[in-house]
N, C-alpha and C positions, 0 to 999 in steps of 0.2 A: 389532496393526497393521492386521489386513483389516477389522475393526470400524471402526477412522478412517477406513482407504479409501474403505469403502461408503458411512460418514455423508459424508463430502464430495463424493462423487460422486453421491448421491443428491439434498442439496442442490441441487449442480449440473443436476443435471436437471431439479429443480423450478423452477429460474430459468429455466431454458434462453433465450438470447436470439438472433439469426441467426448471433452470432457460432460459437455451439455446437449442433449440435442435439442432440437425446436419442440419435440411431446413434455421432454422435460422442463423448455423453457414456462410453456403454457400450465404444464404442471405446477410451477413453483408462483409463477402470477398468482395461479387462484389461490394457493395455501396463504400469498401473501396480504393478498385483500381480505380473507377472514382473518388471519392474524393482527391486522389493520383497522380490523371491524368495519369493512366498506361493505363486507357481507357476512350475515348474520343468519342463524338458524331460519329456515323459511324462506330466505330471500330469493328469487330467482335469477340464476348465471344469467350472461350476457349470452346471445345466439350466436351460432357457430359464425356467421358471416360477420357479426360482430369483431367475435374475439381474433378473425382471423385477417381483420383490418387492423383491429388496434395492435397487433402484435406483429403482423406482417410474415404469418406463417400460414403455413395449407390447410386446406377442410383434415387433410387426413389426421395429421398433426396435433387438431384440436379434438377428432374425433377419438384418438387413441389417449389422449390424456382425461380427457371424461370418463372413458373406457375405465381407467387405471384407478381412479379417484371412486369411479361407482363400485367397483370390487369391497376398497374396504369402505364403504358405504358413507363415505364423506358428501356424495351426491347422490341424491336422488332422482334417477330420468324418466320423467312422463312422458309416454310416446303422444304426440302429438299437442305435448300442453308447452314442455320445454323442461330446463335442469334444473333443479333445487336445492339449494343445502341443507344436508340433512341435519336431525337431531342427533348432536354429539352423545348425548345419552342412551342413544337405541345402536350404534354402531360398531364396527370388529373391529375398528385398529387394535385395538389392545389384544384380542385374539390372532392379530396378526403377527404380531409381538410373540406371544407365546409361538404360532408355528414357527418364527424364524427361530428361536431359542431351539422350540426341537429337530428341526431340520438342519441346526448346524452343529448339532451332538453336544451341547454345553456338558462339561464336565459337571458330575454332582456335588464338588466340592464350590464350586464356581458360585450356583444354587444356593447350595448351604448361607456363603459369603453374602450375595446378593440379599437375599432374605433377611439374616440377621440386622446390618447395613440400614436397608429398609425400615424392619419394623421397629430399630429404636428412635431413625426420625418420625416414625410415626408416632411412636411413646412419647418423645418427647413435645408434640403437637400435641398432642392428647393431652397431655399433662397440664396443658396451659387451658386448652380449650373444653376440657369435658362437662357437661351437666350432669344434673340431678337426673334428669331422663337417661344419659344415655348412660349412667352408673346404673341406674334400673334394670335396662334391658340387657346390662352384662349377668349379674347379679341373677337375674331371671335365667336368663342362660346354663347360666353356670350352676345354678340348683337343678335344673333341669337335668343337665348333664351328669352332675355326682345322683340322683336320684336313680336314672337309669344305668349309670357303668357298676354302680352298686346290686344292681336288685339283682337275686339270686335268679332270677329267671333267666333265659337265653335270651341274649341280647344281638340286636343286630349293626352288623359294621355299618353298614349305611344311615342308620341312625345317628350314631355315634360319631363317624364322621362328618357329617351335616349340621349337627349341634357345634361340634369344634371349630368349621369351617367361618359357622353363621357369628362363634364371639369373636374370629380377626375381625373379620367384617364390618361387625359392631367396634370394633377397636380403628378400624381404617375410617371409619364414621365418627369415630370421637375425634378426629385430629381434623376435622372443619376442613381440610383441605381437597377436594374433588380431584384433582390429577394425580395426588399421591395416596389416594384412597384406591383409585382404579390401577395404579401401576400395584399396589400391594393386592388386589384380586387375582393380579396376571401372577407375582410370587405364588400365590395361594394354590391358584390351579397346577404351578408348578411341583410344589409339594403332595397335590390332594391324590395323585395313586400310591404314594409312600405313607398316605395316612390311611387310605381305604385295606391298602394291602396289610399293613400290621394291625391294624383293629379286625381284618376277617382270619387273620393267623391269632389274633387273642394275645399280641402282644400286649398291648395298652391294657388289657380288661383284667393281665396277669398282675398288675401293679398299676390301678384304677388311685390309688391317692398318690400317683409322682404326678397325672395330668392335670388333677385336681387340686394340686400345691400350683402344679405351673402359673392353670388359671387365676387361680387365687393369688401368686403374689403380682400378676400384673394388675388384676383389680386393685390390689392392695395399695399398688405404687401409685395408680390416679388417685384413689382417695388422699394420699398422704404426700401427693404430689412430690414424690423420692423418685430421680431420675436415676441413681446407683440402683436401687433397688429393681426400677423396670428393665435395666439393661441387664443385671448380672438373672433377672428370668426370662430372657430376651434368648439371651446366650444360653442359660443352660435348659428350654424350650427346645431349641432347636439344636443342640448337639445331642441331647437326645433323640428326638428323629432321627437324627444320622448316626448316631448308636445301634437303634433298633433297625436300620435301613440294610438291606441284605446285597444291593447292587452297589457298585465300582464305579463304573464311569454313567452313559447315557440313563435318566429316570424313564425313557422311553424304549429301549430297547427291548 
């Protein structure tokens, strides 16, 4: 299989046209031997003189696409041991995700769409896949949460928002699926200054059982495994944040 790879992407570098240059050619090799599983968390890259034989491109070439790939931390480089793949679990792509979202000014309606979208494939993975444990650790959650939006005492947004945060979370964990658990983190972060902002304005604490019905009917809908039921608190979850959201376009502006 890495023998096809190389002869293709060597090719491809020998054409190289503006659509591709040779950084990118070398770029896409290595995405494709991990996606190929010819390299695997831990394993060590091939050396520069290597990769620059098998592909038939420059030291530079290979130098600037390792460059590219260590940013969002897909490699790890050892100065004098050599390059590694990193653990997909400790790494920013997905944070880099999120900066292109804010640096290309996504409309907040966009957001909203995206989100909802989202988390009813996720409801409905959950719905298939949830346990006893992970109905627990909602259920925990979510008393925690009505315990504190409840108590007469002053209450803090950062609290309040960390608890809400931490049941998608748990919710993105019930649907067994790891890439769409993490793409639903990156929504999350997208929403979490429109949630930090209306909990330290006292929106949510003004009307503390519309969040606590939310919660509740999505728990409700895993137990009773009703996919009407998780989606229409899916939807009106989230067009309430966008009710109580005070910004127009950019959530980062």
């Amino acid at each position: 299989m890495q023998n096809y790879i190389t002869d293709t992407f060597k090719t491809a570098s020998e054409n190289t046209s503006h659509t591709q240059t040779a950084t990118e050619s070398v770029i896409n090799y290595i995405r494709n031997l991990i996606l190929n599983r010819e390299l695997r968390i831990g394993d060590k890259l091939p050396t520069e003189n290597e990769l620059c034989e098998q592909l038939g491109v420059g030291r530079g070439s290979v130098r600037e696409a390792v460059k590219r790939l260590e940013a969002i931390s897909l490699l790890n480089v050892r100065r004098g041991d050599g390059t590694y793949i990193s653990d997909v679990r400790q790494n920013k792509a997905f944070d880099s995700l999120l900066y292109k979202i804010v640096l290309e000014d996504i409309d907040f309606q966009e957001i909203v769409d995206y989100r909802i979208q989202l988390e009813i494939g996720i409801m409905q993975l959950a719905i298939r896949n949830v346990t006893e444990d992970i109905l627990k650790e909602l259920k925990n959650n979510l008393f925690q949460f009505s315990q504190y939006i409840t108590n007469e005492e002053q209450k803090s947004p950062v609290v309040l928002h960390d608890l809400d945060i931490q049941f998608h979370n748990i919710l993105g964990k019930a649907s067994k699926n790891r890439l769409l658990a993490d793409v639903y983190a990156v929504s999350l972060s997208l929403f979490s200054p429109y949630m930090l902002s209306n909990y330290g304005k006292g929106q949510v604490q003004s009307s503390p059982e519309v969040t606590i019905e939310n919660h509740t009917l999505l728990l409700n809908a895993l137990e009773n495994k009703d996919i009407s039921l998780a989606t229409y608190a899916v939807v009106n979850s989230t067009q309430l944040w966008q009710k109580w959201n005070d910004y127009t376009s950019s959530p980062f502006q």
